[in-house]
N, C-alpha and C positions, 0 to 999 in steps of 0.2 A: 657359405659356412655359418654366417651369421644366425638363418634359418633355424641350419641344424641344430646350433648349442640354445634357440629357445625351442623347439621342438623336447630337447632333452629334459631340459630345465622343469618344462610344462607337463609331463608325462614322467618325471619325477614328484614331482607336487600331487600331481594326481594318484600316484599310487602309496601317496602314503594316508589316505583315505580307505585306502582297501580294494580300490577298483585299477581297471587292466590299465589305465594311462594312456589311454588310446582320445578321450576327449581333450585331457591334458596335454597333448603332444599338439594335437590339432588346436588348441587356444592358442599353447607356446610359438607354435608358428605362424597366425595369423596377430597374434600380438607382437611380436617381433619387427614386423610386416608395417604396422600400426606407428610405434615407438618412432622408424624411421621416418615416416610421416608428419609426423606431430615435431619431429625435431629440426626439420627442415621448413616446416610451417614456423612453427617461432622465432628459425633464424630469418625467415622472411619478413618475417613483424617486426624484430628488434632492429632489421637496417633499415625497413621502411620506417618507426618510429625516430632513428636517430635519422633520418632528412630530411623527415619533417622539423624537428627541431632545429637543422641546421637551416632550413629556408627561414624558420621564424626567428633566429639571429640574426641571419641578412637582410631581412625587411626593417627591420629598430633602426 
């Protein structure tokens, strides 16, 4: 579903240029694709950043 509404999103943006919304549809859903990527990588950085932190509490 997710997909869908950036497929929508991306191929509305695109047609307000003047063109069919067909590149735009296909950005919207390989950025969509991306986003979740990228957000799940930085929850992966912020719990490995906070145990590192918490090991160098425990070492003091």
């Amino acid at each position: 579903m997710k997909n869908l509404i950036g497929t929508a999103v991306g191929a509305a943006i695109d047609r307000r240029d003047g063109d069919s919304g067909i590149k735009g549809g296909i950005l919207g859903y390989f950025a969509s694709g991306a986003i979740k990527t990228v957000a799940k990588l930085g929850i992966l950085a912020a719990i490995g950043a906070g145990a590192v932190g918490l090991v160098k509490r425990a070492n003091r």
